[in-house]
C-alpha positions in Angstrom: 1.6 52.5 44.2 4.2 53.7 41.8 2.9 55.5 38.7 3.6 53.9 35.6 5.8 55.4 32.9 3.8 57.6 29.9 2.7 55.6 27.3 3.5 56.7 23.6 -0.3 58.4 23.2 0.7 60.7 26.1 4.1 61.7 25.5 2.8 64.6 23.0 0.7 66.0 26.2 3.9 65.7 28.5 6.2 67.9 25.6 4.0 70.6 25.6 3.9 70.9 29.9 7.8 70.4 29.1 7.5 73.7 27.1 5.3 75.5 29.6 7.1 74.7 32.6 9.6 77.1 34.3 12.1 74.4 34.5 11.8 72.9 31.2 14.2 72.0 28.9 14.9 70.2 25.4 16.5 67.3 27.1 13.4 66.7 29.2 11.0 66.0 26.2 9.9 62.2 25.2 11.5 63.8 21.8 15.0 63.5 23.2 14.3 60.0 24.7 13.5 58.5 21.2 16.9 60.6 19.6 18.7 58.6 22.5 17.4 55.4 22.0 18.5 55.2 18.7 22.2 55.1 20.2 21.9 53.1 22.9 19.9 54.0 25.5 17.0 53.0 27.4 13.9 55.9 28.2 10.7 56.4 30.0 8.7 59.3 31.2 7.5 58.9 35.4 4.9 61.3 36.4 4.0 61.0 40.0 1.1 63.4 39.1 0.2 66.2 36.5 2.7 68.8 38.2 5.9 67.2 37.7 7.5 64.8 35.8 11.2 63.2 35.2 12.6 61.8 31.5 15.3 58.9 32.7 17.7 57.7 30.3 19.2 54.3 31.2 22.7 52.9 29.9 23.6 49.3 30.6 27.0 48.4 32.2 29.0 46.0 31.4 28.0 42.4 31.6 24.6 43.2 32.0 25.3 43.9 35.3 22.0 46.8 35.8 22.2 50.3 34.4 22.7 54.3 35.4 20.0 56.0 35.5 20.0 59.7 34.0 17.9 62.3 34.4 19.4 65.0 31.8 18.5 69.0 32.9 15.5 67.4 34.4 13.5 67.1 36.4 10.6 68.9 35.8 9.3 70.5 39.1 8.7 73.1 41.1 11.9 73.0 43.5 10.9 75.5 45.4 7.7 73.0 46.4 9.7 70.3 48.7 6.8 68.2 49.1 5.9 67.7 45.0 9.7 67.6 44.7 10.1 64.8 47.7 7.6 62.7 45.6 9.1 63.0 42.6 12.1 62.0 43.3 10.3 59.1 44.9 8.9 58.2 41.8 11.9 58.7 40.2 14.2 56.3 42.7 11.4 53.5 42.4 11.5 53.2 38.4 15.2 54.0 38.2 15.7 50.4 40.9 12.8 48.5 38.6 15.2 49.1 35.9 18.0 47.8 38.3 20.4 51.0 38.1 23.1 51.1 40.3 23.4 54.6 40.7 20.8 57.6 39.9 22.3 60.5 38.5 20.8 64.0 38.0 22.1 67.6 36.4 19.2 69.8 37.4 18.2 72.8 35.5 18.9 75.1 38.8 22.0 77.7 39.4 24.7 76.9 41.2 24.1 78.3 44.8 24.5 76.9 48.7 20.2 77.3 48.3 20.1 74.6 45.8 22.6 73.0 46.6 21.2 72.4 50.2 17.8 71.2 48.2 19.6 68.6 46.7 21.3 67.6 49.6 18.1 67.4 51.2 16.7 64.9 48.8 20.0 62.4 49.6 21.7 63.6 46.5 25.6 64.0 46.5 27.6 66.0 43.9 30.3 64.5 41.9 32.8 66.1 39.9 31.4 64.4 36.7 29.4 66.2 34.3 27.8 65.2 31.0 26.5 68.2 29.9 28.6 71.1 30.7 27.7 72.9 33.9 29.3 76.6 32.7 27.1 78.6 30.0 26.3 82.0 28.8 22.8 83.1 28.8 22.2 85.3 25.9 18.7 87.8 26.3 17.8 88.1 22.8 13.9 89.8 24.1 13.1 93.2 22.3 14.3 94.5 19.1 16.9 93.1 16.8 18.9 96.5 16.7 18.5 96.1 20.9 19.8 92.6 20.8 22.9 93.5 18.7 23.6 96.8 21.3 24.2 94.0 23.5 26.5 92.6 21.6 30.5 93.4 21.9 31.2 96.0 19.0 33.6 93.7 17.4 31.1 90.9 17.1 28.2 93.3 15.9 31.4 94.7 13.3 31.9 90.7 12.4 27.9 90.2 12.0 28.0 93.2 9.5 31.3 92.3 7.7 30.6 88.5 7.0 27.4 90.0 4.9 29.4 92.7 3.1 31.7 89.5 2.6 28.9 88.0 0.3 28.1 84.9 3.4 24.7 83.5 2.9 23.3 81.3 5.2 20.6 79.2 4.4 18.0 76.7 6.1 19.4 73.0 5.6 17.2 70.1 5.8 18.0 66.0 6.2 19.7 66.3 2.4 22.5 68.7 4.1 23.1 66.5 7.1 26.1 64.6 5.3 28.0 68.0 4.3 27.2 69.4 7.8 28.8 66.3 9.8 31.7 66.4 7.0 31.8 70.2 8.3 31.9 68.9 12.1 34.9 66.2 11.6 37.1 68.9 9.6 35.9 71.2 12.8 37.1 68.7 15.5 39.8 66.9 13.6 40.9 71.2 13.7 40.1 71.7 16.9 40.4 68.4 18.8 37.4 67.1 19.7 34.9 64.2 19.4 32.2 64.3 16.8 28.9 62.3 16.8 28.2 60.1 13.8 26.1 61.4 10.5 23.5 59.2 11.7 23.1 60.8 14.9 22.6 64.3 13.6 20.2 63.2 11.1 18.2 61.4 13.8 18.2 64.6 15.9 16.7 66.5 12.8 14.2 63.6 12.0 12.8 63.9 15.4 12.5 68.1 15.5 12.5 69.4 12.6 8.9 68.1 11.7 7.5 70.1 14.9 10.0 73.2 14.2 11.8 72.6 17.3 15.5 72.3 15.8 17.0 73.9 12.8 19.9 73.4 10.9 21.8 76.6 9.6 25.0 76.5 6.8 26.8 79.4 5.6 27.8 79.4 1.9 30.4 81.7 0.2 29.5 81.1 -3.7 28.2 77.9 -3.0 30.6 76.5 -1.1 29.7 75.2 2.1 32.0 77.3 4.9 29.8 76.7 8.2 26.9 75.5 10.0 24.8 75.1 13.2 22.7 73.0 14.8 19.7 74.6 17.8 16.8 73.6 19.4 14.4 76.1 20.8 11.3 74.8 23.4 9.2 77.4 25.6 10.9 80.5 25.9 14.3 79.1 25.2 16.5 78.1 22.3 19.9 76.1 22.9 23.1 76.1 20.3 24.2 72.4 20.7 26.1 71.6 17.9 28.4 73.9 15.3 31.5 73.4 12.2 33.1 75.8 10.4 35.3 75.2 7.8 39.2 75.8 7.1 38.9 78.2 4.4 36.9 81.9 4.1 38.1 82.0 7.6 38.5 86.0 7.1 34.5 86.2 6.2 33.9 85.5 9.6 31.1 83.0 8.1 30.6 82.1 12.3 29.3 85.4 12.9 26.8 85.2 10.6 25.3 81.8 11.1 24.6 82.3 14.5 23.2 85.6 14.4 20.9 83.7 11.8 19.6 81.3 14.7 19.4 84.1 17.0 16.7 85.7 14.9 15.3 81.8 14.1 14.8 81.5 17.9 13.5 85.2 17.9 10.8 84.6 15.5 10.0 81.0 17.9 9.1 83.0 20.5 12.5 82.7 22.4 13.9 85.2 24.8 17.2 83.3 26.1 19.9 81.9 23.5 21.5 79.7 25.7 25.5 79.1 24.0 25.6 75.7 25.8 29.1 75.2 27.2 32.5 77.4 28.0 35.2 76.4 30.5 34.2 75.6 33.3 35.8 78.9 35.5 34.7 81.7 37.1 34.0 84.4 35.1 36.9 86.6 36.9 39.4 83.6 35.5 37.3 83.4 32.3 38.1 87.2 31.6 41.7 86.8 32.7 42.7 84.0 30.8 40.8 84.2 27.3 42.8 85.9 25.1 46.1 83.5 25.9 44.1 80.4 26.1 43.4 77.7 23.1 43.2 74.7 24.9 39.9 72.9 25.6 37.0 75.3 25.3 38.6 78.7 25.8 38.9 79.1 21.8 34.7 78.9 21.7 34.5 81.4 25.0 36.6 83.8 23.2 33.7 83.6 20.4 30.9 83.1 22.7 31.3 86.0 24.7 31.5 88.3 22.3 27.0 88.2 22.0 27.0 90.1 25.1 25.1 87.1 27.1 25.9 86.6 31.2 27.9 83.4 32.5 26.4 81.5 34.8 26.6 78.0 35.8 24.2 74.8 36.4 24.9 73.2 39.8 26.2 70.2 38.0 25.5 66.6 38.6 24.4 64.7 41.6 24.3 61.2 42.2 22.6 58.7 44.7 23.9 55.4 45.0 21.3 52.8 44.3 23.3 49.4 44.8 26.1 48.9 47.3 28.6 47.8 44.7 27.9 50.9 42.7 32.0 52.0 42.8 32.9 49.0 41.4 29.9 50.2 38.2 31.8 53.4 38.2 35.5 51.9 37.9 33.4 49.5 34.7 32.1 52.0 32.9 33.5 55.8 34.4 31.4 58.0 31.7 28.5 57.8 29.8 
């Protein structure tokens, strides 16, 4: 008999194995379900038993036609246990058809090696050159001291840290007042830098959800006042993620940047957070990454040129991996190529 999805007086239990688990993530809590329902998406929770456990997101096609099914960093198992992991994804399959997706797609929280790879192969997963989240990252330890954290740190990103607060930048805690100056801060960022922002609405949503339980903060960096930058993370277990981040055209020279994320460094530091995950960088190896960064501006090679100056190590997810659930799922995919 398939287990039924977690009702709402359980989804508080399921967030705190989320935090304790080895493989958990932010994405995986019922927390991030409700943030994604406000914009479109379907959610539930399946838990085959009290091991393991899979958040699905589900977006309709077109039509009405069924739905993809998503499971975002996720799930939450033991991979190295093929049995609990066989039955998950079971459980997983079974809710994701009752839901009538066409397609089941997964970005695991595991490395990218032939090991896992082969375990995904071995549930009757394929990978596909799609991604949602971004599969490249750097992994910042920020355990021990805060002296040991900024030794870490390349010297002219400890020099930029020091010089923004010699610069007079402040940087302050923002609450669900700020969020219309920070997403003001994120359009002048992308309209800059050439990418898509979320709405006000969805920001403020993400805050409404996480700030209550101190799992998200939101950081802005003021020079007299004025608002010059700001940042957006989320910290669960042992690990805090920088999601979302805008700085502004002018004080530039203040390196405001610097300062504002060394801020949610120590924020995640005083959670209880050892790895300050950057969340996304092009997706390269890191011999291409090293060769390329100082001549590159397009795409994301502008925020590795900042990112890898806090001393973290690149690595990347193995991506995502699909199953087709319906035999006219190419036809879904030509409808509606990205979610």
């Amino acid at each position: 008999m398939m287990p039924a999805p977690l009702a709402p007086a359980e989804w508080e239990q399921w967030d705190r194995r989320v935090a304790g688990h080895p493989f958990g993530a932010i994405l995986q809590t019922s927390r991030w379900g409700q943030h994604k329902a406000t914009f479109g998406w379907d959610w539930e929770i399946v838990t085959p038993d009290e091991t393991c456990g899979a958040l699905i997101l589900y977006k309709s096609l077109p039509l009405k036609l069924g739905t993809i099914a998503y499971v975002p960093r996720g799930p939450v198992v033991d991979w190295a246990d093929r049995e609990q992991t066989a039955a998950l994804f079971t459980a997983v399959r079974r809710a994701a058809r009752r839901k009538r997706a066409w397609a089941l797609w997964v970005e695991p929280p595991l490395w990218d090696t032939e090991e896992n790879r082969q375990r995904l192969h071995v549930l009757e997963l394929t990978p596909t050159p799609r991604t949602i989240q971004p599969p490249r990252t750097i992994l910042v330890n920020i355990a021990g001291e805060e002296d040991t954290v900024l030794a870490r740190m390349k010297s002219k990103t400890r020099y930029n840290i020091r010089l923004a607060e010699r610069k007079g930048v402040t940087v302050r805690s923002g609450g669900m007042n700020d969020v219309a100056a920070f997403h003001a801060l994120m359009v002048e960022t992308g309209a800059r830098d050439g990418f898509g922002v979320h709405s006000a609405e969805y920001f403020h949503r993400a805050l409404e959800l996480f700030l209550p339980v101190d799992q998200a903060t939101l950081l802005l960096a003021e020079v007299d006042g004025e608002l010059v930058a700001g940042l957006m993370a989320f910290a669960l277990g042992q690990t805090a993620w920088y999601f979302y981040g805008a700085s502004s055209n002018h004080h530039r020279e203040k390196m405001p940047t610097y300062a504002v994320q060394w801020a949610a460094v120590r924020w995640a530091k005083a959670h209880g957070c050892t790895c300050y995950d950057l969340w996304g960088i092009p997706d390269a190896d890191e011999a291409e990454l090293e060769a390329q960064f100082a001549a590159r501006e397009d795409g994301l090679w502008g925020v590795y040129r900042f990112k890898r100056g806090f001393g973290g190590q690149v690595t990347r997810y193995v991506g995502l991996w699909e199953q087709s659930l319906n035999p006219l799922y190419p036809l879904a995919i030509h409808l509606r190529p990205g979610l």
